[in-house]
PDBQT receptor file of N, H, CA, C and O in Angstrom, charges set to zero:
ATOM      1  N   UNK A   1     110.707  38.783 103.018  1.00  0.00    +0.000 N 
ATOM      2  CA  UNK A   1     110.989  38.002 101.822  1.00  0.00    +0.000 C 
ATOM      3  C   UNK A   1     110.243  38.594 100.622  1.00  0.00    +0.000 C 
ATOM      4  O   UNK A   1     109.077  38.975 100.729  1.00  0.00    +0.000 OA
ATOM      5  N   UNK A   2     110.843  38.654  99.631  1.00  0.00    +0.000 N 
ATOM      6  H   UNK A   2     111.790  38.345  99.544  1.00  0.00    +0.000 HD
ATOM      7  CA  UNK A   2     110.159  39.194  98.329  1.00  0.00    +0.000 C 
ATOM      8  C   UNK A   2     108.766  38.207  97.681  1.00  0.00    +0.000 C 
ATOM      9  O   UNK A   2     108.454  37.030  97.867  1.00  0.00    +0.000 OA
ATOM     10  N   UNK A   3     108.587  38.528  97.442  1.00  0.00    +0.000 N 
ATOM     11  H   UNK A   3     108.840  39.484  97.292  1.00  0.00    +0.000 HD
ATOM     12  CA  UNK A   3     106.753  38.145  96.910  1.00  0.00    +0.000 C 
ATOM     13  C   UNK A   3     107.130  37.750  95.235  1.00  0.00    +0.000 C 
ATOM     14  O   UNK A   3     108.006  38.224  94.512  1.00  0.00    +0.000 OA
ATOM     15  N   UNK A   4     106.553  37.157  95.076  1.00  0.00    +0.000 N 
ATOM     16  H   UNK A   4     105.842  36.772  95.664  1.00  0.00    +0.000 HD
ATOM     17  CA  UNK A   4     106.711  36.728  93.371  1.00  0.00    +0.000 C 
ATOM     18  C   UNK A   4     106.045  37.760  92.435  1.00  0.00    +0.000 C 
ATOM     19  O   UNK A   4     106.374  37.846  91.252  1.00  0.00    +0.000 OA
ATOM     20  N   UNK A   5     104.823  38.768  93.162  1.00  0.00    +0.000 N 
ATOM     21  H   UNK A   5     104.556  38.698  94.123  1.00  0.00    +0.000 HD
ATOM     22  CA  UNK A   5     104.606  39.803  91.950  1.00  0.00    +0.000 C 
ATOM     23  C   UNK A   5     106.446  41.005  91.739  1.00  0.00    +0.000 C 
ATOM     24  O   UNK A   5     106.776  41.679  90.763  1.00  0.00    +0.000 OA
ATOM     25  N   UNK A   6     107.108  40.831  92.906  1.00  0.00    +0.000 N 
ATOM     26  H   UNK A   6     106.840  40.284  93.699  1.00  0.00    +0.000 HD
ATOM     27  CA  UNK A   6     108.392  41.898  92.406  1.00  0.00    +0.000 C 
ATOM     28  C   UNK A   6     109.051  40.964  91.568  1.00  0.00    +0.000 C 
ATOM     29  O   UNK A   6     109.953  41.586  91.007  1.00  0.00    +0.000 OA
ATOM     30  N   UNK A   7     109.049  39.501  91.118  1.00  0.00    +0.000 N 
ATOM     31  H   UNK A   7     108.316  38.996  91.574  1.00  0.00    +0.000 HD
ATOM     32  CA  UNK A   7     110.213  38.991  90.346  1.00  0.00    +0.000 C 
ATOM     33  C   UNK A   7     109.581  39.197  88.960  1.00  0.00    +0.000 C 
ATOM     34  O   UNK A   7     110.273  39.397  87.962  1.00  0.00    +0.000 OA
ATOM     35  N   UNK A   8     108.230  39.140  88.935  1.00  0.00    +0.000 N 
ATOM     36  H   UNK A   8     107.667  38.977  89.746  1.00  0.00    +0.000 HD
ATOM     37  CA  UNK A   8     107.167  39.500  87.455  1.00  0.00    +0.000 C 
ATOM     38  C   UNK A   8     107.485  40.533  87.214  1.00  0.00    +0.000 C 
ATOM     39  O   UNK A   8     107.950  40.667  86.082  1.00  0.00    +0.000 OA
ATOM     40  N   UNK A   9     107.438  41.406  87.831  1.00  0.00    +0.000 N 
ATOM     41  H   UNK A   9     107.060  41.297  88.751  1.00  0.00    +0.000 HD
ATOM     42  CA  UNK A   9     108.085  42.596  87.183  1.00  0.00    +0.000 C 
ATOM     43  C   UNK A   9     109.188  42.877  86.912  1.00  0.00    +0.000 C 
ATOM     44  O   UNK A   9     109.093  43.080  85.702  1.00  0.00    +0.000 OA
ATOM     45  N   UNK A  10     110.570  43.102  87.270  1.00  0.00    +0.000 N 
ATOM     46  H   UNK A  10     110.647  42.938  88.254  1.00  0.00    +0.000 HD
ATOM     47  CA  UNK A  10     111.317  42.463  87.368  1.00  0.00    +0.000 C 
ATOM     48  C   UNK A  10     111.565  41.865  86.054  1.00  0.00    +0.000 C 
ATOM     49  O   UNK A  10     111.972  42.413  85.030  1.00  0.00    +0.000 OA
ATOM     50  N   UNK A  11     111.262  40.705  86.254  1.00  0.00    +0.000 N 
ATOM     51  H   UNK A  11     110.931  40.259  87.086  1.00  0.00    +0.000 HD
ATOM     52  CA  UNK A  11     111.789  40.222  85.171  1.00  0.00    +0.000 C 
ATOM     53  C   UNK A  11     111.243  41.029  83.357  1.00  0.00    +0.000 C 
ATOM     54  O   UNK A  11     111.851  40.994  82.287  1.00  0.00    +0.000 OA
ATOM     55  N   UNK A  12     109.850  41.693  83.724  1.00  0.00    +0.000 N 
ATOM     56  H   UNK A  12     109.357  41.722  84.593  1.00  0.00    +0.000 HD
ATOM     57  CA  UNK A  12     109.538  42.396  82.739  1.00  0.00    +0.000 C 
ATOM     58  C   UNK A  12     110.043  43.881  82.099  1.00  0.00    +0.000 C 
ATOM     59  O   UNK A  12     109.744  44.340  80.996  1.00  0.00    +0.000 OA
ATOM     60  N   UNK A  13     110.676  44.325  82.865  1.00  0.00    +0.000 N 
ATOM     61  H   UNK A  13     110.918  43.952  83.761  1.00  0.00    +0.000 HD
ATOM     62  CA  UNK A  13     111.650  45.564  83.280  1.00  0.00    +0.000 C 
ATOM     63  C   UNK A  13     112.921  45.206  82.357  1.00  0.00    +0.000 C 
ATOM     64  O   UNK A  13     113.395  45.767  81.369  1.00  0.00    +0.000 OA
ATOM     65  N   UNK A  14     113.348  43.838  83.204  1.00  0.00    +0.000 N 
ATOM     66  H   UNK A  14     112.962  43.383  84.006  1.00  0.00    +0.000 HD
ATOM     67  CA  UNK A  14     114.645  43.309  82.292  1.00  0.00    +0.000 C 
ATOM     68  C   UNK A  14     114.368  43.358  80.715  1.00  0.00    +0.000 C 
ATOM     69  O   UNK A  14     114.833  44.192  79.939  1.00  0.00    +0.000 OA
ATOM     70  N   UNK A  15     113.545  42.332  80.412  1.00  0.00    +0.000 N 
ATOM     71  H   UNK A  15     113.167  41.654  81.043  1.00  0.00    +0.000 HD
ATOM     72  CA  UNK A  15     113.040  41.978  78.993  1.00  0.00    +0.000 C 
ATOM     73  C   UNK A  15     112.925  43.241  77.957  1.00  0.00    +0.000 C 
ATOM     74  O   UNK A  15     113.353  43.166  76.805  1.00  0.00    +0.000 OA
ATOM     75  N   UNK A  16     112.305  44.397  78.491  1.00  0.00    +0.000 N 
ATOM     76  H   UNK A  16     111.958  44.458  79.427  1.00  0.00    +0.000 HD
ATOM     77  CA  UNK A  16     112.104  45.036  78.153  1.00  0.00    +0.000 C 
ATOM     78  C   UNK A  16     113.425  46.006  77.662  1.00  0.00    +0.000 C 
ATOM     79  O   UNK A  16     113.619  46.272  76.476  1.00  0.00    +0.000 OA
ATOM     80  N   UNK A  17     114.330  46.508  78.814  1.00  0.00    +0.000 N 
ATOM     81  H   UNK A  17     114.172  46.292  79.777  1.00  0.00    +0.000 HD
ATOM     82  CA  UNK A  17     115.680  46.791  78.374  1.00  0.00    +0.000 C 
ATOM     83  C   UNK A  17     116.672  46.244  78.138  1.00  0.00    +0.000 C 
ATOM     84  O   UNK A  17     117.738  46.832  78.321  1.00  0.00    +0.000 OA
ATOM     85  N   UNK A  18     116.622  44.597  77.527  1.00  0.00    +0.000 N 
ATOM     86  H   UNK A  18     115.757  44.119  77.379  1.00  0.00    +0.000 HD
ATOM     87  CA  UNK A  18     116.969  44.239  76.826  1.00  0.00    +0.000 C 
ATOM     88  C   UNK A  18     116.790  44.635  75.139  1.00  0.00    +0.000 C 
ATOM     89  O   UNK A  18     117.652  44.936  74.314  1.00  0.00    +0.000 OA
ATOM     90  N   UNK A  19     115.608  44.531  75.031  1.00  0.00    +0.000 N 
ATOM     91  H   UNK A  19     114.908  44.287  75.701  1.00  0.00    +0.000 HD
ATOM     92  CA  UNK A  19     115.415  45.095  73.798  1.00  0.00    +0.000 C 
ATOM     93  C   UNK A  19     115.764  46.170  73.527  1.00  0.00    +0.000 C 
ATOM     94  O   UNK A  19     115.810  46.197  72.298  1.00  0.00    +0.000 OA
ATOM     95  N   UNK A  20     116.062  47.149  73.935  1.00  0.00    +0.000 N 
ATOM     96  H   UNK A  20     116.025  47.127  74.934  1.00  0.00    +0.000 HD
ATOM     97  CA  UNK A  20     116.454  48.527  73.770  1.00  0.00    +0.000 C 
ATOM     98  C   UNK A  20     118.283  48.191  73.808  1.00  0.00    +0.000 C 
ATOM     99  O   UNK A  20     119.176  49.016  73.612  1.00  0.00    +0.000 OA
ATOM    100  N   UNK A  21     118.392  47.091  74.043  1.00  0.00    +0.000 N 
ATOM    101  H   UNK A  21     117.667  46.421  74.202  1.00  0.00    +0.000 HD
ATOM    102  CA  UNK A  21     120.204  46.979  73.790  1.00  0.00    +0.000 C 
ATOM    103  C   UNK A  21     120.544  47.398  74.853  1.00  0.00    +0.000 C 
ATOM    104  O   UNK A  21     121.679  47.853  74.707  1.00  0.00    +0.000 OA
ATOM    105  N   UNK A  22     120.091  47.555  76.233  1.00  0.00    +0.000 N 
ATOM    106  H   UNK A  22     119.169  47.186  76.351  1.00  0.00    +0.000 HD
ATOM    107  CA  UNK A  22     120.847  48.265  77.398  1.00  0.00    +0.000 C 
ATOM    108  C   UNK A  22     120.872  47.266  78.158  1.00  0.00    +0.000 C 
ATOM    109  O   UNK A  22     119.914  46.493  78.138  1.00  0.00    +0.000 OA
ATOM    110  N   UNK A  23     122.150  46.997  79.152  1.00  0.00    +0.000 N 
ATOM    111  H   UNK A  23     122.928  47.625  79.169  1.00  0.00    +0.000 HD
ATOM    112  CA  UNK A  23     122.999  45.745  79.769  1.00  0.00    +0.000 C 
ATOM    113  C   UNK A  23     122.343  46.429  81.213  1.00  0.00    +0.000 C 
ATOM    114  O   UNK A  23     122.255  47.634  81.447  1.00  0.00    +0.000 OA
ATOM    115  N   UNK A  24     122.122  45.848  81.672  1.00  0.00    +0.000 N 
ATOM    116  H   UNK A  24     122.193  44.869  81.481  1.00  0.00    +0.000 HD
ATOM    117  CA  UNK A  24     121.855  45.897  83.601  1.00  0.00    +0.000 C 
ATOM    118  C   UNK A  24     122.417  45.030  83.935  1.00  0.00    +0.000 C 
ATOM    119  O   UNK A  24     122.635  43.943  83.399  1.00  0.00    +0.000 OA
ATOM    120  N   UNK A  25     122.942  45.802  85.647  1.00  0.00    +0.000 N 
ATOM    121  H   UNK A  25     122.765  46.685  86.082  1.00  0.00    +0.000 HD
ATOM    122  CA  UNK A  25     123.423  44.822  86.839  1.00  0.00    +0.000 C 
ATOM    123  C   UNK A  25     122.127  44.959  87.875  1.00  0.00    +0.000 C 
ATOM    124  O   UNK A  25     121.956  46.174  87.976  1.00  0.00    +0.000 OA
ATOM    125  N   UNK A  26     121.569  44.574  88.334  1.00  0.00    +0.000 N 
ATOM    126  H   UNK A  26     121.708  43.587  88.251  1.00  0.00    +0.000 HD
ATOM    127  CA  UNK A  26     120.568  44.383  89.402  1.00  0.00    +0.000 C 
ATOM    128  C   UNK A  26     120.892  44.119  90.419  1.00  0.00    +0.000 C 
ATOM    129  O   UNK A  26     121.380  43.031  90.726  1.00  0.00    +0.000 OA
ATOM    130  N   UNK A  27     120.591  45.555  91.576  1.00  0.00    +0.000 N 
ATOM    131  H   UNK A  27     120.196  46.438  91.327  1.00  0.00    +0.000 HD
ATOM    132  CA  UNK A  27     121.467  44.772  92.755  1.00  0.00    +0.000 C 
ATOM    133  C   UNK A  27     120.173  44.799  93.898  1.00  0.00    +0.000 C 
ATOM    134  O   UNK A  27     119.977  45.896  94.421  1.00  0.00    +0.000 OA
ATOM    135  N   UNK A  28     119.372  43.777  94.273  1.00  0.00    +0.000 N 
ATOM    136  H   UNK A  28     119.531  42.886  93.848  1.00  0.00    +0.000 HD
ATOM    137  CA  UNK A  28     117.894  43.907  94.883  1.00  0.00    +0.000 C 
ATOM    138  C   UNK A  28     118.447  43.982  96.217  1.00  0.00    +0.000 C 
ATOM    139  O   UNK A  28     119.453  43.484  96.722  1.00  0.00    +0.000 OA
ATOM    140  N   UNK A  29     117.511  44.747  96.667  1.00  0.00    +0.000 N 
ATOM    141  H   UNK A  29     116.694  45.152  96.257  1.00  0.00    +0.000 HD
ATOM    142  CA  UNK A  29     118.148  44.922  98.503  1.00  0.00    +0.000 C 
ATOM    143  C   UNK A  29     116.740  45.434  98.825  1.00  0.00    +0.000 C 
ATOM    144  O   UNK A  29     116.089  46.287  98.220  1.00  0.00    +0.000 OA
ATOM    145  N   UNK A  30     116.350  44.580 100.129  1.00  0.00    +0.000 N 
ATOM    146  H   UNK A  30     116.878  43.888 100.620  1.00  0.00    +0.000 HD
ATOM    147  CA  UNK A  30     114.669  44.997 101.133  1.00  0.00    +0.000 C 
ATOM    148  C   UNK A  30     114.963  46.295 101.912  1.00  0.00    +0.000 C 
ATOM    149  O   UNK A  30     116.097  46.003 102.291  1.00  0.00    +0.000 OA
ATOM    150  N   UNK A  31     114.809  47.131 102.255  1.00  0.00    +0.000 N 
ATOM    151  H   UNK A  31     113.888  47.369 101.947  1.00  0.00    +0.000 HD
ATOM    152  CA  UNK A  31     114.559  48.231 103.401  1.00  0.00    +0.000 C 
ATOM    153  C   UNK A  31     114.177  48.098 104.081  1.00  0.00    +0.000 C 
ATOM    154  O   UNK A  31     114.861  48.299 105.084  1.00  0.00    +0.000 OA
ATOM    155  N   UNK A  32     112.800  47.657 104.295  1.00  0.00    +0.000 N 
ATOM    156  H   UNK A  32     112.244  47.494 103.479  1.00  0.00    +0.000 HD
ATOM    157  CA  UNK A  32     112.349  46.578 105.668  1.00  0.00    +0.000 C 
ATOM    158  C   UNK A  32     110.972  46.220 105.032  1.00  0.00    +0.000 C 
ATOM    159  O   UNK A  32     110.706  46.251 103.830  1.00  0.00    +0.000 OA
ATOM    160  N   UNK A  33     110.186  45.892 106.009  1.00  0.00    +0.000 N 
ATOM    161  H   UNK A  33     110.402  45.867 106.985  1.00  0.00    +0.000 HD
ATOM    162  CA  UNK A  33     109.466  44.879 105.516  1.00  0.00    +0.000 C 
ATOM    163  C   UNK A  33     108.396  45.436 104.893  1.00  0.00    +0.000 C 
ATOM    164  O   UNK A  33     107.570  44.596 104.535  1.00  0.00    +0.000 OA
ATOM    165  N   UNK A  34     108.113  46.622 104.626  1.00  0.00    +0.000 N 
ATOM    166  H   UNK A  34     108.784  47.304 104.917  1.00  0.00    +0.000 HD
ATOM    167  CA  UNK A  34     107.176  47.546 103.650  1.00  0.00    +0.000 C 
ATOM    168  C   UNK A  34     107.536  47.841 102.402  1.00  0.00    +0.000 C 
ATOM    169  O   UNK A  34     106.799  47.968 101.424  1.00  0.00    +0.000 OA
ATOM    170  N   UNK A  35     109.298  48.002 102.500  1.00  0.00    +0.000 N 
ATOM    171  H   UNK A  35     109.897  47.899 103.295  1.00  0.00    +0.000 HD
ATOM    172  CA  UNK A  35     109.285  48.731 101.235  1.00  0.00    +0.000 C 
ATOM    173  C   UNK A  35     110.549  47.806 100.157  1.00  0.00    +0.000 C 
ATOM    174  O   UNK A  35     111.404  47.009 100.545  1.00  0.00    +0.000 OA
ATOM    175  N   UNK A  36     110.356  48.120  99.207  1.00  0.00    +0.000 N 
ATOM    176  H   UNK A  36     109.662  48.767  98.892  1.00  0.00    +0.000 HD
ATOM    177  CA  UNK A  36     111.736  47.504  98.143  1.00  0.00    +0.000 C 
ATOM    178  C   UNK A  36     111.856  48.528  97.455  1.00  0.00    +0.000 C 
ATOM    179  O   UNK A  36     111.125  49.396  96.977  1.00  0.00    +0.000 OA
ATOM    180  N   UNK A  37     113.662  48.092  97.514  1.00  0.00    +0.000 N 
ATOM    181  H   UNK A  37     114.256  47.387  97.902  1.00  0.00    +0.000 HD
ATOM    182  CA  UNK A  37     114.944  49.090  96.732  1.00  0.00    +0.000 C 
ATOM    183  C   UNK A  37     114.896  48.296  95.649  1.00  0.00    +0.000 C 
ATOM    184  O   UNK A  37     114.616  47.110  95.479  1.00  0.00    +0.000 OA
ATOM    185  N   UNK A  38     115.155  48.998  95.095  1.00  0.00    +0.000 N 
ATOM    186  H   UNK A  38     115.383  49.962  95.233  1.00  0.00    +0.000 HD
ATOM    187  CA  UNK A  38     115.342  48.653  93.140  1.00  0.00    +0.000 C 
ATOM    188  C   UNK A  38     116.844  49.184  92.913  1.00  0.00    +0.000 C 
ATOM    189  O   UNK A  38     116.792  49.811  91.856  1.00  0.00    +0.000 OA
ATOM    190  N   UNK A  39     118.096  49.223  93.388  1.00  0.00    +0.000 N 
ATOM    191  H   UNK A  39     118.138  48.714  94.248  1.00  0.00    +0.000 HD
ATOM    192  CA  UNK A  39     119.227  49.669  92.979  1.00  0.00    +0.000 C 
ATOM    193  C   UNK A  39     119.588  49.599  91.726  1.00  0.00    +0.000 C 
ATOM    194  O   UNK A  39     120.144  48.501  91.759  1.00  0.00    +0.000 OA
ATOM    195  N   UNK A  40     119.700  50.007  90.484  1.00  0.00    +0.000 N 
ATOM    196  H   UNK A  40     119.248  50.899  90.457  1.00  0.00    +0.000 HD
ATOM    197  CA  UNK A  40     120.201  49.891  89.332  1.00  0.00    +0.000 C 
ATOM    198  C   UNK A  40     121.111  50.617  88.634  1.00  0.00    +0.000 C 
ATOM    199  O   UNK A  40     121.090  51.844  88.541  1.00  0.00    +0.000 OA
ATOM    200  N   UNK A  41     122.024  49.787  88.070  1.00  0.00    +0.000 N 
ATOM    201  H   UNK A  41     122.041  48.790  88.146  1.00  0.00    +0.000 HD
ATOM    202  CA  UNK A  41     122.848  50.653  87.128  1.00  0.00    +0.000 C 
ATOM    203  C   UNK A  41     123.108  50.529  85.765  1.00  0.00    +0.000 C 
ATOM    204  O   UNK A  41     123.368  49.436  85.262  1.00  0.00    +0.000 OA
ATOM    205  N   UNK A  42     123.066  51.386  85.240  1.00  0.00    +0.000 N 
ATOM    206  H   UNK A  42     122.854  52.273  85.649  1.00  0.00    +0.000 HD
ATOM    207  CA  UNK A  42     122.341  51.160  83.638  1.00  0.00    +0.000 C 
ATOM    208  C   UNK A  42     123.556  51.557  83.354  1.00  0.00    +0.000 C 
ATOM    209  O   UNK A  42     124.192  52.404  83.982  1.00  0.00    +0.000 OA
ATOM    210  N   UNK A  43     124.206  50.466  81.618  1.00  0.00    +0.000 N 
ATOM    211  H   UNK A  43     123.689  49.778  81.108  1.00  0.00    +0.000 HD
ATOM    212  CA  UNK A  43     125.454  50.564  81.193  1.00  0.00    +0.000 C 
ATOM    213  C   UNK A  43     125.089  50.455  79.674  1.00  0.00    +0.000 C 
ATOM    214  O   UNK A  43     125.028  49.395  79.051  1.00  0.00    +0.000 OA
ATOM    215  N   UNK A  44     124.812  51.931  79.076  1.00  0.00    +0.000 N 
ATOM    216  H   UNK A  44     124.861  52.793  79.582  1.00  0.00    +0.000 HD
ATOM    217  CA  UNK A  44     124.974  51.887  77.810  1.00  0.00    +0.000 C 
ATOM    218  C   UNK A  44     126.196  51.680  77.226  1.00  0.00    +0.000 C 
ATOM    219  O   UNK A  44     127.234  52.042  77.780  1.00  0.00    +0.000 OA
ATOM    220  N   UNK A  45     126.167  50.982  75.864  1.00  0.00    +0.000 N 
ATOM    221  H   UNK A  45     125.324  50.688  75.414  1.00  0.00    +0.000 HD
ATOM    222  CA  UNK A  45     126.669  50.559  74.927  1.00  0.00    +0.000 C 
ATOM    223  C   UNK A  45     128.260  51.631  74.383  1.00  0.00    +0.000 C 
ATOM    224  O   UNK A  45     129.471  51.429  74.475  1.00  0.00    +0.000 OA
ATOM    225  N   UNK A  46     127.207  53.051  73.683  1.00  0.00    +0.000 N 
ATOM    226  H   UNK A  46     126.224  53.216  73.608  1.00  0.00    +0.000 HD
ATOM    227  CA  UNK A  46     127.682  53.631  72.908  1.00  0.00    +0.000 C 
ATOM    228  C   UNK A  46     128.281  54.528  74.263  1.00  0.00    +0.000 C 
ATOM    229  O   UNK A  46     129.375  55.011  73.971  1.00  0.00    +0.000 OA
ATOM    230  N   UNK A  47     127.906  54.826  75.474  1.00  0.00    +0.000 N 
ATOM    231  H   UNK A  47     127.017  54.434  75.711  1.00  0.00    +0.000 HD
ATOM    232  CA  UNK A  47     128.492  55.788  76.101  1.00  0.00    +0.000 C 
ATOM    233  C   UNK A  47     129.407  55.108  77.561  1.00  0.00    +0.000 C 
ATOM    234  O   UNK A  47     129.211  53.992  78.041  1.00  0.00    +0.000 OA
ATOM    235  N   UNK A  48     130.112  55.825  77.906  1.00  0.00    +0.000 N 
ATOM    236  H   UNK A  48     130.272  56.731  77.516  1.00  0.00    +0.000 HD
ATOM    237  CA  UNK A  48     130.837  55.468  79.220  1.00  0.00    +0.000 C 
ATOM    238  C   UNK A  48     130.448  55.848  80.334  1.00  0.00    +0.000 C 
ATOM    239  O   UNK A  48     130.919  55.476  81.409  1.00  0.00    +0.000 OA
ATOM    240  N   UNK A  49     129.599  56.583  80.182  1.00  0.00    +0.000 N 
ATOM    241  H   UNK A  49     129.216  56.885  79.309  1.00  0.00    +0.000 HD
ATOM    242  CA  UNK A  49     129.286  57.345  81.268  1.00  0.00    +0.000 C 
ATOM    243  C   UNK A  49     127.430  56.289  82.193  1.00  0.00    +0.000 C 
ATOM    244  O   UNK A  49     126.389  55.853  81.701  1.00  0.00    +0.000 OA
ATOM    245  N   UNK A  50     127.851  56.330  83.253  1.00  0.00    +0.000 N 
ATOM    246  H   UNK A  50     128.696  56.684  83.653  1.00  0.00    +0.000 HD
ATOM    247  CA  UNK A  50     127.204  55.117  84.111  1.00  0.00    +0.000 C 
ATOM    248  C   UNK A  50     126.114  56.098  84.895  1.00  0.00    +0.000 C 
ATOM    249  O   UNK A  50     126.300  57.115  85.562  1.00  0.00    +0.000 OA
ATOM    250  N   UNK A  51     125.289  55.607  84.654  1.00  0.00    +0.000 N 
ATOM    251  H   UNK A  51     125.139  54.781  84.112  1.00  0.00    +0.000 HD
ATOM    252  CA  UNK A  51     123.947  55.873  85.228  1.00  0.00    +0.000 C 
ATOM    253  C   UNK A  51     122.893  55.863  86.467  1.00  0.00    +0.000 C 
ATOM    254  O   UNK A  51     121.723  55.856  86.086  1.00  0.00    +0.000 OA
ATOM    255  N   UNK A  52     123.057  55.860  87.686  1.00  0.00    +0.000 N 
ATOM    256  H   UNK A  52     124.009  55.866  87.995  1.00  0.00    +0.000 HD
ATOM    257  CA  UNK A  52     122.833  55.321  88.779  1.00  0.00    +0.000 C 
ATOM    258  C   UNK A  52     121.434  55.860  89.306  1.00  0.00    +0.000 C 
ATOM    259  O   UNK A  52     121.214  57.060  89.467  1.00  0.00    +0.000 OA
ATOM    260  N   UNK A  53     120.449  54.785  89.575  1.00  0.00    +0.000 N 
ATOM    261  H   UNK A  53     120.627  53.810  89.443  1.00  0.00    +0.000 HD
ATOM    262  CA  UNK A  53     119.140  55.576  89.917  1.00  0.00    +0.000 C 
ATOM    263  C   UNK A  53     118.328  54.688  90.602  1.00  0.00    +0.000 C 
ATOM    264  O   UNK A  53     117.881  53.761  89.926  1.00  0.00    +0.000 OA
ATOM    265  N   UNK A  54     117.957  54.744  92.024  1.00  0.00    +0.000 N 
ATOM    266  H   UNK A  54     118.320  55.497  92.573  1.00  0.00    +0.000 HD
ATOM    267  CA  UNK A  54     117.434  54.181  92.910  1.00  0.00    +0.000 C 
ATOM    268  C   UNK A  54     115.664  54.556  92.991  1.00  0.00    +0.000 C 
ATOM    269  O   UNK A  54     115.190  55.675  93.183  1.00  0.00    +0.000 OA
ATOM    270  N   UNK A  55     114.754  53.027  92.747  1.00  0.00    +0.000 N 
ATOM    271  H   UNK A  55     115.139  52.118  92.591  1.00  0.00    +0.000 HD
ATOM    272  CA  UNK A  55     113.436  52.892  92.442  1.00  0.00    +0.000 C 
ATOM    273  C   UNK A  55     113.037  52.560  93.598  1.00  0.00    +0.000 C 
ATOM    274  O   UNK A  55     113.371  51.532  94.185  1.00  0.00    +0.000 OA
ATOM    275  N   UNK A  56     112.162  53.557  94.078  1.00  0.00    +0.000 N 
ATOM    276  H   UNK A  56     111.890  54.393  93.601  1.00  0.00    +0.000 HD
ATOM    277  CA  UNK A  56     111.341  52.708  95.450  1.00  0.00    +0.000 C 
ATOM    278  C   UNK A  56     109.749  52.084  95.011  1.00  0.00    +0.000 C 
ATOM    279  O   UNK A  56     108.847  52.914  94.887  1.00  0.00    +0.000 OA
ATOM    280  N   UNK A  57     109.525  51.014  94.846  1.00  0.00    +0.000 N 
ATOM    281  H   UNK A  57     110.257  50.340  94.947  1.00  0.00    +0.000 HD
ATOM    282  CA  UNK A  57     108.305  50.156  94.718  1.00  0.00    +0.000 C 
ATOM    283  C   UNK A  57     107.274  50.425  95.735  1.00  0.00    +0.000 C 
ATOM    284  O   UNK A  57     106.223  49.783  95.734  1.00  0.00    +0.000 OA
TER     285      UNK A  57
């Protein structure tokens, strides 16, 4: 189960590229019980072109 320091961040990550005008989908998924996936896909504005880049915590 995820721990409340990954939703603090998380949610500070968001906030943050919000301000920069960039839209996220967040797709959270565990690996097992050591590690967390950060799946993200970043959808700028001005471009079409989609961004895909997997964060290991």
């Amino acid at each position: 189960m995820v721990t409340k320091p990954y939703f603090v961040i998380l949610n500070e990550v968001k906030n943050l590229l919000r301000m920069q005008e960039i839209k996220l989908l967040f797709s959270n998924k565990l690996r097992d019980s050591s590690g967390f996936t950060l799946r993200m896909t970043v959808l700028k504005p001005s471009h079409s072109v989609r961004t895909k880049s997997n964060l290991i915590i």
